[in-house]
C-alpha positions in Angstrom: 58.6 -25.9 -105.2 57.0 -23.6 -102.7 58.7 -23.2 -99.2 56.1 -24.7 -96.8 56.3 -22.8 -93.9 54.1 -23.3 -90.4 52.9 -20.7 -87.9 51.3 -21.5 -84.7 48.7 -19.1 -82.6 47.6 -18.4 -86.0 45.0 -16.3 -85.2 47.5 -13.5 -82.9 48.7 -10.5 -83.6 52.3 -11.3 -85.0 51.4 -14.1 -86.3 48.8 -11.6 -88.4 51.7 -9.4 -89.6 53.7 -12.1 -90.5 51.0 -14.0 -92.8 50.5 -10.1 -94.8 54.4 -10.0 -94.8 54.5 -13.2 -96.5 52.8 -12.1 -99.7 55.9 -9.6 -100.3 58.4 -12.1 -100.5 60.3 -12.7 -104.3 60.1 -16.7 -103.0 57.6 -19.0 -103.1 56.1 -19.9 -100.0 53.0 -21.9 -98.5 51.7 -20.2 -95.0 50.0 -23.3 -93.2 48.1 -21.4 -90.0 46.9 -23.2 -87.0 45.1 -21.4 -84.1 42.5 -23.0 -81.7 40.2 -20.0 -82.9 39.2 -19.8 -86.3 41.0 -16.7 -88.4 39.8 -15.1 -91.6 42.3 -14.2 -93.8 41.8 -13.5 -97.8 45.0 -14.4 -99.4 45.7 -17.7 -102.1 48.9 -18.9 -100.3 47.4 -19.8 -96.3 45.8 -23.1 -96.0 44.1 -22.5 -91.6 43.6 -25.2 -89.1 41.9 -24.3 -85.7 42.8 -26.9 -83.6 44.4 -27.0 -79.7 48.2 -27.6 -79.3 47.2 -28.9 -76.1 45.5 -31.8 -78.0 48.6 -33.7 -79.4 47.2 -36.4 -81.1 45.3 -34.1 -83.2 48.8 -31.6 -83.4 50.8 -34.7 -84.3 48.4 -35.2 -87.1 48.4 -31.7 -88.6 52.0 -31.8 -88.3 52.7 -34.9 -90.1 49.9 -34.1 -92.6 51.2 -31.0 -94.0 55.2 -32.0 -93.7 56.4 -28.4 -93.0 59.8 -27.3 -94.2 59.4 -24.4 -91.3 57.5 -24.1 -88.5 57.2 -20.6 -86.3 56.1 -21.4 -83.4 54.3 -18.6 -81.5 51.7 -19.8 -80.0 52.1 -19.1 -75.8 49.7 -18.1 -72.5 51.8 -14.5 -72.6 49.5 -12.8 -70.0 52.7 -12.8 -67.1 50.1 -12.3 -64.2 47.8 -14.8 -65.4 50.6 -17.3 -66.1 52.1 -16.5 -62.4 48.3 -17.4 -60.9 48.0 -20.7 -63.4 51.7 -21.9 -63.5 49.9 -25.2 -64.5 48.6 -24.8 -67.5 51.2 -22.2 -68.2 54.0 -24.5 -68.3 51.7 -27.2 -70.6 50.9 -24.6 -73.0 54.0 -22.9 -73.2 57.1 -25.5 -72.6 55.2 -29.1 -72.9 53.7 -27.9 -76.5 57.3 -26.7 -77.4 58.7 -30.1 -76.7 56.2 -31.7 -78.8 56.7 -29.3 -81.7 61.0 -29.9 -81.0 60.2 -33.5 -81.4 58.5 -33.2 -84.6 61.1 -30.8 -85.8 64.0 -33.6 -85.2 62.3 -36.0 -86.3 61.5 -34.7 -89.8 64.1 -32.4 -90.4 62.2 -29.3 -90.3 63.4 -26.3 -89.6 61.7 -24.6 -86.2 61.8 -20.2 -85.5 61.2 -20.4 -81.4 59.7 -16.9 -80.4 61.3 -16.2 -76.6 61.2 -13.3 -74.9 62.8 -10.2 -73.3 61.4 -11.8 -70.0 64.3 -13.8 -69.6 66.0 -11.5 -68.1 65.7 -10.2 -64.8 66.1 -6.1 -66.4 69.6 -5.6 -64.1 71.6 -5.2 -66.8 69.7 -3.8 -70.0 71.1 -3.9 -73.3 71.2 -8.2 -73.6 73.5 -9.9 -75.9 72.5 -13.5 -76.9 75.5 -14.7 -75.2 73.8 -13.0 -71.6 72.5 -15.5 -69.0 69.2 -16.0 -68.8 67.1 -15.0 -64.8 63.6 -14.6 -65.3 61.5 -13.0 -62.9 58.7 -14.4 -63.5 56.7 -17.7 -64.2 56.4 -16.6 -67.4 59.9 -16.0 -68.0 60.5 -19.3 -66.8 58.5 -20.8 -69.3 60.1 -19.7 -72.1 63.7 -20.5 -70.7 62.7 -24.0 -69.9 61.2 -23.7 -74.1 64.6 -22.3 -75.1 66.3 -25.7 -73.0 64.6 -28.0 -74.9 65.3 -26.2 -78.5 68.7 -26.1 -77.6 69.3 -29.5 -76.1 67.2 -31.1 -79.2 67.5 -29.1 -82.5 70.3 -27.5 -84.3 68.4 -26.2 -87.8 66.9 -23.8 -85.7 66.1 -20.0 -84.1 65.6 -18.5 -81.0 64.1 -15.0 -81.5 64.3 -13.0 -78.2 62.0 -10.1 -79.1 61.6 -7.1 -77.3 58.3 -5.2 -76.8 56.3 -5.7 -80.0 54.9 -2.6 -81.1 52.4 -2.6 -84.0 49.0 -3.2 -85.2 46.9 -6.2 -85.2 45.6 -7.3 -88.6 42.5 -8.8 -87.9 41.5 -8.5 -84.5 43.1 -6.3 -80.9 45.8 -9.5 -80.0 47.9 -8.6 -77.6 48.8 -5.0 -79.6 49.4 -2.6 -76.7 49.5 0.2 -79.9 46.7 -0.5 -80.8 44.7 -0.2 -77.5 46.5 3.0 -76.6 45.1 4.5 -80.1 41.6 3.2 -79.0 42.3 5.0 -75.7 43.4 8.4 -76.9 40.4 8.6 -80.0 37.9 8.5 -77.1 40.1 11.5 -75.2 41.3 8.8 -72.4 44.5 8.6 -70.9 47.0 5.9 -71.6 49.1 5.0 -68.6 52.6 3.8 -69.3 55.6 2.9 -66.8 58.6 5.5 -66.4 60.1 2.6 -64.3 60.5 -0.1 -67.7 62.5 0.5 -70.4 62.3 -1.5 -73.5 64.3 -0.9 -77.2 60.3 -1.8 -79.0 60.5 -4.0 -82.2 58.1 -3.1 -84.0 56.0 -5.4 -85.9 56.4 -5.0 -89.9 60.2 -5.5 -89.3 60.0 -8.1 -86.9 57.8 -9.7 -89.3 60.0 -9.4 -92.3 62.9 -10.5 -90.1 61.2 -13.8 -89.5 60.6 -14.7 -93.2 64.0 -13.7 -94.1 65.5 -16.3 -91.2 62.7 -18.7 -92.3 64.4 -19.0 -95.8 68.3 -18.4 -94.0 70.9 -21.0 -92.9 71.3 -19.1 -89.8 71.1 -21.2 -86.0 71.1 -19.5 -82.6 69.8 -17.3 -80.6 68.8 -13.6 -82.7 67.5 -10.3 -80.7 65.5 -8.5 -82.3 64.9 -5.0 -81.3 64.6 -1.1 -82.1 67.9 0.5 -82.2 66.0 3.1 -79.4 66.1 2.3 -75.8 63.6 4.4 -73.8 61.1 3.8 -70.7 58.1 2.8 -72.1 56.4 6.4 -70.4 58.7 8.2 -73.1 57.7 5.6 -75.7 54.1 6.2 -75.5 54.7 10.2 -75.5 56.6 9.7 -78.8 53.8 7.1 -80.3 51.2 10.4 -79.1 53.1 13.5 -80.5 53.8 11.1 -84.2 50.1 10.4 -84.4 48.8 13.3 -83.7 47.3 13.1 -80.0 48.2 15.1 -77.2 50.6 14.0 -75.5 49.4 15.1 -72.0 47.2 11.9 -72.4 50.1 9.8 -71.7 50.3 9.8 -68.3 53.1 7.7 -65.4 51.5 4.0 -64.4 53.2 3.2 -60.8 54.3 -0.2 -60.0 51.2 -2.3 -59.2 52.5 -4.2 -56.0 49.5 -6.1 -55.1 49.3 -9.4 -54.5 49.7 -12.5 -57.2 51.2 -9.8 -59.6 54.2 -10.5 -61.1 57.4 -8.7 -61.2 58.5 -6.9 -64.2 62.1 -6.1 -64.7 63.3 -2.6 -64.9 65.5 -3.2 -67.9 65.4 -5.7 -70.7 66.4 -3.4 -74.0 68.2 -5.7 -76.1 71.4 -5.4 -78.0 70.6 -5.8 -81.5 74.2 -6.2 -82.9 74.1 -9.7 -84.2 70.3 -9.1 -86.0 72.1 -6.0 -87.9 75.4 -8.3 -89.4 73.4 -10.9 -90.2 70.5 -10.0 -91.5 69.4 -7.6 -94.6 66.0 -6.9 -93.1 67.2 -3.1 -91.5 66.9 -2.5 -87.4 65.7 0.6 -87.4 64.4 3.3 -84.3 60.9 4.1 -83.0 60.1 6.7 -85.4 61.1 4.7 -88.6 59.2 1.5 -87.2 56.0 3.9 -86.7 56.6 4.8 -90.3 56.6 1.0 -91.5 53.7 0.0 -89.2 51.8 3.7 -90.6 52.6 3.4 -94.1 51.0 -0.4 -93.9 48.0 0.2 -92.5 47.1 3.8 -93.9 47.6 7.2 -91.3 43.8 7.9 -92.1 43.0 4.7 -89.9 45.0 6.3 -87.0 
């Protein structure tokens, strides 16, 4: 019987990845999509629902209705200055439709992936281990600590993926793909502006993806980075990206701190250590030019 597995915001740019990903896999596995906007994807194994997690009644229903054995749960308000100006509906959308997902997960037995964040940590330190304290910054941050609280306190057939940066391209539409807006950027001849004062380890997407349906289908519980085995600022990044895909690189160009007022903070710092992700899994960390590769090699170089 087919592995039924869940995947929330749908419609996103991982989520995307992960949905392709799926039709790889030697198992046999049902992709049930829900987004609040409607997604077109043209594959035999993804039922979609567009629905808003905010409406639980109605997410109760879908939940219930299609009895998942997995549920990855993606689905967040992830823009950190908007969520910092709107802590409100941040925290509903982010932590309160967490809980209700956690208590359908206990309930039923089903197994939940929690996507976290880097932005749990306030970048002192770089190089995060699972076992590293969690002080976000930001409202954001805060968001998905207070998510990770719940999961914890609630669930033990579970995962917490801490990702870093996600770097890769969207399948259907922009997302949230910073790669794919910086290639937008330097077709036209602009400049893409990028931080030398943040430094990320970038997961990029085809292996985050795979790593996901590999741990959807593994007994493994806890906490999992997930990360490139690089850590660079994210200035250095973008040159590298540039000079691989053929654009000069003098159009990647130093973006200063934006200090004004309701922005919020972003740590200096939050590479993660991907030690645990390399023992237990067989999906391969791998650097920023071998992600590039993966991410090139499935979407075609002519396209970039």
């Amino acid at each position: 019987m087919a592995t039924k597995i869940m995947i929330t915001g749908g419609a996103g740019f991982v989520a995307g990845n992960i949905i392709v990903q799926s039709l790889n896999l030697k198992e046999d596995v049902n992709i049930i999509a829900i987004d609040r906007y409607k997604a077109y994807y043209s594959q035999e194994n993804l039922s979609f629902y567009t629905a808003d997690l905010l409406d639980t009644l109605e997410l109760n229903r879908i939940l219930k209705e299609n009895n998942p054995d997995v549920i990855v749960h993606l689905a967040a308000l992830s823009d950190i200055d908007y969520c910092e100006a709107h802590k409100e509906i941040a925290e509903k959308i982010n932590t309160g439709v967490t809980g209700v997902i956690a208590d359908f997960c206990r309930a039923s037995g089903c197994r939940l992936i929690y996507f976290s964040s880097d932005s749990v940590f306030d970048g002192k330190k770089g190089l995060y281990t699972e076992e590293d304290i969690p002080k976000p910054l930001h409202f954001y941050g805060k968001t998905k600590v207070a998510s990770e609280n719940i999961i914890k306190k609630s669930l033990t057939n579970c995962v917490i993926i801490r990702p870093s940066l996600i770097m890769g391209l969207p399948v259907l539409d922009e997302g949230n793909s910073f790669l794919w807006r910086m290639i937008k950027s330097m077709k036209r001849g602009e400049k893409a502006a990028f931080p030398k004062s943040e430094i990320r380890s970038p997961a990029d997407v085809i292996t985050l993806s795979r790593a996901v349906l590999e741990l959807a289908l593994k007994s493994y519980n806890g906490y999992l980075h997930i990360s490139s085995n690089d850590v660079l600022t994210r200035y250095d990044m973008a040159k590298r990206i540039a000079k691989r895909l053929g654009y000069p690189a003098e159009l990647v160009i130093d973006k200063k701190p934006d200090v004004s007022s309701g922005r919020a903070p972003r740590p200096a710092d939050v590479s993660l250590d991907n030690s645990r992700a390399k023992r237990i899994l067989k999906t391969p960390m791998v650097g920023l030019d071998e992600g590039l590769n993966l991410i090139i090699e499935n979407r075609g170089e002519k396209e970039l």
